[in-house]
C-alpha positions as CSV (number, residue, x, y, z in Angstrom):
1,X,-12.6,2.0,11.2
2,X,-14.6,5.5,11.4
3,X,-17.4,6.7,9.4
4,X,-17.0,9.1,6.6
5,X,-17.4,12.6,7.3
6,X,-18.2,15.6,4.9
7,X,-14.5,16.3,4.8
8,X,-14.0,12.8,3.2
9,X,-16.7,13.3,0.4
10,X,-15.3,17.1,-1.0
11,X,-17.6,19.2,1.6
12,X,-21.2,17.4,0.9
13,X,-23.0,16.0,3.6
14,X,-23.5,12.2,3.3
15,X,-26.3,11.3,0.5
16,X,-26.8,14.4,-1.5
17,X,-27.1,13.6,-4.9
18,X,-24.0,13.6,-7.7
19,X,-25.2,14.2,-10.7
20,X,-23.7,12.5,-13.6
21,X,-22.1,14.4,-16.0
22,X,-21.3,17.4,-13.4
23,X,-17.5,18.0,-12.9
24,X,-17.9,16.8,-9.0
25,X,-19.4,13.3,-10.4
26,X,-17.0,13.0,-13.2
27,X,-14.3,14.0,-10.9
28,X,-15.0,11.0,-8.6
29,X,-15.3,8.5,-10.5
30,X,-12.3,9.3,-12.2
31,X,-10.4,8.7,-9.1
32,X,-12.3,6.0,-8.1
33,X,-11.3,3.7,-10.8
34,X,-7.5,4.2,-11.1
35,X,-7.4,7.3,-12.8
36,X,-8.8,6.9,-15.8
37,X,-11.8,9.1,-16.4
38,X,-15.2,7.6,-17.1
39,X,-17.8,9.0,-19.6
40,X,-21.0,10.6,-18.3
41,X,-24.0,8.0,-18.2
42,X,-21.2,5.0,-18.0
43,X,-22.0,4.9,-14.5
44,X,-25.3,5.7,-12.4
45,X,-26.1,8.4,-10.4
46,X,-25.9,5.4,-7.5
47,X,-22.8,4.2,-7.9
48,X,-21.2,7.7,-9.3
49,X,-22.7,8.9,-5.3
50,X,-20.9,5.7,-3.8
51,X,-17.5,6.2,-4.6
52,X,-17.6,10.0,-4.6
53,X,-18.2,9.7,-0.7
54,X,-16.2,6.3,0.1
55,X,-13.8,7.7,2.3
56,X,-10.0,7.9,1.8
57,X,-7.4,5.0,3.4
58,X,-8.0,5.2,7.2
59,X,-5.8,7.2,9.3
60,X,-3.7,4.9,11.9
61,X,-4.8,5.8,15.5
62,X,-1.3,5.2,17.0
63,X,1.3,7.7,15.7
64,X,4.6,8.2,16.5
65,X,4.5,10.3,19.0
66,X,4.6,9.1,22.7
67,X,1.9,11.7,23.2
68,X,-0.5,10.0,20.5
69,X,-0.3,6.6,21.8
70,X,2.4,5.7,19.4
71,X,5.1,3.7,20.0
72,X,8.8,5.6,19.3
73,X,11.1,3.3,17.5
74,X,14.7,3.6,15.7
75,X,17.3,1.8,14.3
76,X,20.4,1.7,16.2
77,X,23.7,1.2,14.5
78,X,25.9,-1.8,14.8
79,X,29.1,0.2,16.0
80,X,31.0,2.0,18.7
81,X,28.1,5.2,18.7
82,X,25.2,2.6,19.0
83,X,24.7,3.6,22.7
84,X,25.0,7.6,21.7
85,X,22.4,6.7,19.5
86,X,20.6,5.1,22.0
87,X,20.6,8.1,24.2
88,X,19.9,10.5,21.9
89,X,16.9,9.0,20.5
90,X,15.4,8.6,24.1
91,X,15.5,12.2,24.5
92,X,13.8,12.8,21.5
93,X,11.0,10.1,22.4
94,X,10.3,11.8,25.5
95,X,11.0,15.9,24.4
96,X,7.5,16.3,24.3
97,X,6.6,15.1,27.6
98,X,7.1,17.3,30.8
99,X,8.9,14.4,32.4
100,X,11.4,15.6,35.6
101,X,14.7,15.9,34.8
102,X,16.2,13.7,37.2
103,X,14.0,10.9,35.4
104,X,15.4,11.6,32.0
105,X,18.5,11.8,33.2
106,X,17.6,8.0,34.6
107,X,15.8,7.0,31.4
108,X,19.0,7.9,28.9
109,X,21.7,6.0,31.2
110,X,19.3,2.9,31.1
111,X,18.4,3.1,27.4
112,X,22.5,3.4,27.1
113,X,23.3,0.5,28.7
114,X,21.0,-1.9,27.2
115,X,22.1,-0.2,23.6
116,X,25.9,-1.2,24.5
117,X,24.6,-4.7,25.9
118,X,23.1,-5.4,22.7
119,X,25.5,-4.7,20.1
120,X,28.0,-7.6,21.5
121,X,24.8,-9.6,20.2
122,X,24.5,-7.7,16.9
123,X,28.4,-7.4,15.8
124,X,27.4,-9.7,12.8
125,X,23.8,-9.2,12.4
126,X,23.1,-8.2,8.9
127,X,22.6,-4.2,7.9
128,X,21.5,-3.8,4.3
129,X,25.7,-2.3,3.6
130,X,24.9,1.3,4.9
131,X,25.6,2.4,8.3
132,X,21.8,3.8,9.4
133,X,20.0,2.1,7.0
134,X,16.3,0.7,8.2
135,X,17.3,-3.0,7.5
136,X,16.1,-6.9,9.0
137,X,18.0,-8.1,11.9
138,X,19.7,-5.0,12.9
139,X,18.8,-3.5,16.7
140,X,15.7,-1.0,17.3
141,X,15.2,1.0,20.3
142,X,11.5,1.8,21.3
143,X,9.4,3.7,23.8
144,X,5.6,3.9,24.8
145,X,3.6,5.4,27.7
146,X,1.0,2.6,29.9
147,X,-0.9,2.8,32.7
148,X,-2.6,5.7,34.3
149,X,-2.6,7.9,37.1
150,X,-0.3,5.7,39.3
151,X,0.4,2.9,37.3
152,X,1.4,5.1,34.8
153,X,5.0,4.0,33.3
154,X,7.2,4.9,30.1
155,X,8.8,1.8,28.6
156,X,11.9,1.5,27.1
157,X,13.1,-1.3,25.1
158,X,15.9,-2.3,23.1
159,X,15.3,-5.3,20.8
160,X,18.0,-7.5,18.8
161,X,17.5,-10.8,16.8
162,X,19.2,-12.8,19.6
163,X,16.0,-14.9,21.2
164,X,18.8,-16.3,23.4
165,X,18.6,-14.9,27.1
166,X,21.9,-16.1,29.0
167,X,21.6,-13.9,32.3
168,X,20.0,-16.4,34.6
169,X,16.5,-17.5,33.0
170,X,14.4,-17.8,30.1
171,X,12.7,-14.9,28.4
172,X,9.7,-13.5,29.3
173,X,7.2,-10.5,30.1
174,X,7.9,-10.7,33.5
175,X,10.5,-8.4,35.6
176,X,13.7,-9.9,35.7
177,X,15.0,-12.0,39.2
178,X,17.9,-9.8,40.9
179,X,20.1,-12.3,40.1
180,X,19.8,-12.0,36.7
181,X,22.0,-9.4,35.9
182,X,25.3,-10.2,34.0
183,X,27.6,-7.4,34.0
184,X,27.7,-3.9,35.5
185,X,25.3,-2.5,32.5
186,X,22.7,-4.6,33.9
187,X,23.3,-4.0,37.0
188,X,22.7,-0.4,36.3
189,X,19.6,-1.2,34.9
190,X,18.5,-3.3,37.6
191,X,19.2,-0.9,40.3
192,X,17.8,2.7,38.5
193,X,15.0,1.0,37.6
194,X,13.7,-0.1,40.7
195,X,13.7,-4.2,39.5
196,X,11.0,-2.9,36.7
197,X,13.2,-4.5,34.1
198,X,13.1,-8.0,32.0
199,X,13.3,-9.7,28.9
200,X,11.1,-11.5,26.2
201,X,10.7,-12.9,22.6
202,X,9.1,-10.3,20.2
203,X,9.5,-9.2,16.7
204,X,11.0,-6.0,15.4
205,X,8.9,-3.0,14.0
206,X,11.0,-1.5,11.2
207,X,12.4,-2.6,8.3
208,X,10.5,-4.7,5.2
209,X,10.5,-8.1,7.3
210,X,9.3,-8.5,10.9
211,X,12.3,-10.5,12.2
212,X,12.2,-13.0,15.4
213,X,14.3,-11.8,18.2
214,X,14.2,-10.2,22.2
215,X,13.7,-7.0,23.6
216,X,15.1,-5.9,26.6
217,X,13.1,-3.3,28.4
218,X,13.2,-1.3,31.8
219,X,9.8,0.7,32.8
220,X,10.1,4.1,34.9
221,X,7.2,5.1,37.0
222,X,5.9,8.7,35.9
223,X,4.6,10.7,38.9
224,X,1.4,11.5,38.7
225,X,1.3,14.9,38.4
226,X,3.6,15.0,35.6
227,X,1.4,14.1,33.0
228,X,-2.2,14.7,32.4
229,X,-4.0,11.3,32.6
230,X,-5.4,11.1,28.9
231,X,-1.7,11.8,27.4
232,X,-0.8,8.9,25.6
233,X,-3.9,7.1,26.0
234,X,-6.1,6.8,22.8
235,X,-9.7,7.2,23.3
236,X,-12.0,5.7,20.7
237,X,-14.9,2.9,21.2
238,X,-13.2,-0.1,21.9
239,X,-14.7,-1.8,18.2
240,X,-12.1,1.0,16.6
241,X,-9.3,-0.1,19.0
242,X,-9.5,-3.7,18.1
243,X,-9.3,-2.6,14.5
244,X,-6.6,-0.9,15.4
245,X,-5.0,-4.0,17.1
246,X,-5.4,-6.1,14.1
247,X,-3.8,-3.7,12.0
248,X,-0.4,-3.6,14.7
249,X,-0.8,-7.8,14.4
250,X,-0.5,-7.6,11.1
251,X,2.4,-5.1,10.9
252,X,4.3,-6.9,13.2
253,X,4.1,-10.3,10.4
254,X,0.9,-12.2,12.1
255,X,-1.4,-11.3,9.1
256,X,-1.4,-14.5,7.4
257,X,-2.8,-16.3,10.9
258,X,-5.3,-14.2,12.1
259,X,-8.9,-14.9,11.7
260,X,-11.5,-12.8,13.2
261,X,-14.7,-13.1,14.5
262,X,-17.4,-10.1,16.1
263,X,-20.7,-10.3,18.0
264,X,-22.3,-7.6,20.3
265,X,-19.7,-6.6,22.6
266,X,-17.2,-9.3,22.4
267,X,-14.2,-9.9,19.5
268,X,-12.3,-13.1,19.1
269,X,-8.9,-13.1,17.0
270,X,-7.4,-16.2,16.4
271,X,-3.9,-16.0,15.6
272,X,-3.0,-19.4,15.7
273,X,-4.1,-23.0,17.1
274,X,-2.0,-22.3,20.2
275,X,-3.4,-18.4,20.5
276,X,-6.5,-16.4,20.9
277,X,-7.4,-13.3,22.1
278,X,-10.6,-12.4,23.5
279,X,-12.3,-8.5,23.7
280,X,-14.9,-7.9,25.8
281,X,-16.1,-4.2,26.6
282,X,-12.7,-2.2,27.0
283,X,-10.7,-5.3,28.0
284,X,-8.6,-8.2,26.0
285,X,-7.5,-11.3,27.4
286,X,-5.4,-14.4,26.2
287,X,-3.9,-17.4,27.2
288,X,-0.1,-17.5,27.9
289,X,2.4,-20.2,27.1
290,X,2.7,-20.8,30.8
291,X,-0.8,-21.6,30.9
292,X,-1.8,-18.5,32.6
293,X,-4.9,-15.9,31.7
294,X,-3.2,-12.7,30.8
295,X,-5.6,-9.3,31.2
296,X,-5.1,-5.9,29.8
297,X,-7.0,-2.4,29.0
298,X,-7.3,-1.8,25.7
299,X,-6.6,2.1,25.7
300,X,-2.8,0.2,26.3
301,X,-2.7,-0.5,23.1
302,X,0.8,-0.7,22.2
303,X,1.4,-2.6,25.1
304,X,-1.4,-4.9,24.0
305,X,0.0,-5.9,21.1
306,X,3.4,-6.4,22.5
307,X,2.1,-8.8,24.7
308,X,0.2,-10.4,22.3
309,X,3.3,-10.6,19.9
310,X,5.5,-12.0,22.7
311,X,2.6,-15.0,23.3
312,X,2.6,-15.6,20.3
313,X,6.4,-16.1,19.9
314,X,6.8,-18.0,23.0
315,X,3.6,-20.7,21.5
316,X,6.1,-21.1,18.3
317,X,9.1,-21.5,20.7
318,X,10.2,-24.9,20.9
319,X,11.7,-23.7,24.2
320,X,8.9,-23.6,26.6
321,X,9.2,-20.6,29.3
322,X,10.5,-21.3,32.7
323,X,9.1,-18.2,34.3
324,X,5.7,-16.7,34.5
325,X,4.3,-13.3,33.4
């Protein structure tokens, strides 16, 4: 994904000789080859200079951190403090951020009610025995900047293994119909968060299995002058990004499906006979269930690969979608 530097090869610059025998060569190749240390003249100067300056296991792009371009998430607990949780960990998503007060104040009622909403749907879902424990099937709560300038939004979204949606339609990307909501927590939602609310199929982020399930979400729009436009936004060449993107496929349980294909400008990433993705220059594009030609920037990447997760999940669906994007 990135070239190695002189950091990554102990300090040399790039194709200066190791010379076998010397403590640097011996040194590498040592920890090149599991450990075990190999006798001078086993290996040639060549290959004794190749894997003293092959660089170390990539560093991920997207952190944790809201202002890396990471994606916050949590487990929530299956009991009576799951929506204490739920506020709690919003504020720690968003501490970093210089975000007005009264929006916090918005952010944490929203992320409460759609924490309290959820666990009716997660009384019995399975939690590995222990109370906080990061196990399959139990609820996350995640956050993530998009946009910029004016467009620019922190989401929120709450995700169970429920794929059932029973306030009014079928899950989707799109912002939920008014009358949708079920119940004064939604109603909540609905109204604080100016309709920029919804539902759709995903898959969760933590644990050892990427389980099927929904995430609710609401967006807030950040004002413009309370963030510096490149917060949040990762800028690399967009041939990194799409590495990048592939990786967060693959960690969210599409590995085995994707096949990938690169010329000039353009990527293609097949992830299944009913989806493909398409990168061209600093955009990506796919085709939804609905039948529709979905756009986004790539510096969005976490919100990329949600969407890309969600078409996925609506293709395997055997419930088609009744609303559009």
């Amino acid at each position: 994904m990135r070239p190695p530097s002189p950091a990554d090869s102990g300090g040399r610059l790039l194709g200066s000789p190791v010379v076998a025998g010397s403590a640097r060569g011996e040194q590498a190749a040592s920890s090149k080859s599991g450990g075990h240390a190999v006798p001078a003249g086993v290996l040639t100067a060549p290959v004794a200079e190749a894997l003293a300056i092959l660089p170390d296991e990539p560093t991920r792009l997207v952190g944790d951190g809201l202002s890396n371009g990471g994606c916050f998430a949590r487990p929530l607990p299956i009991d009576t403090t799951c929506a204490a949780a739920a506020r709690r960990y919003f504020r720690e998503a968003v501490s970093s951020l210089a975000l007005p007060s009264g929006l916090v104040h918005d952010g944490v009622t929203m992320a409460s009610e759609l924490a309290a909403n959820t666990l009716h749907a997660q009384r019995n879902a399975a939690r590995g025995g222990v109370r906080h424990r990061v196990a399959a099937g139990i609820p996350e709560i995640w956050l993530y900047l998009r946009g910029t300038g004016r467009t620019r939004e922190l989401v929120c979204k709450v995700f169970d293994t429920e794929r059932g949606w029973n306030a009014g339609s079928a899950p989707g990307m799109a912002k939920a119909p008014v009358d949708s909501v079920s119940g004064r927590g939604l109603q909540v939602v609905a109204g604080l968060s100016a309709g920029q609310w919804g539902c759709h199929l995903t898959r969760s982020r933590l644990g050892n299995w990427r389980v099927p399930g929904k995430a609710v979400w609401f967006a807030l729009r950040i004002p413009p002058a309370a963030l510096a436009d490149h917060l949040g936004r990762l800028r690399y060449s967009p041939e990194v990004l799409t590495d990048e993107l592939e990786a967060m496929l693959a960690d969210r349980g599409l590995a085995g499906g994707i096949v990938r294909a690169d010329s000039d400008d353009l990527s293609v990433l097949s992830l299944s006979r009913h989806l493909t993705v398409w990168r061209h220059g600093e955009r990506v594009s796919w085709r939804a269930a609905s039948g529709s030609y979905q756009q986004r920037e790539l510096g969005d990447l976490v919100d990329v690969a949600e969407h890309i997760v969600c078409a996925h999940e609506e293709a395997a669906s055997p419930e088609p979608t009744q609303r559009p994007w």
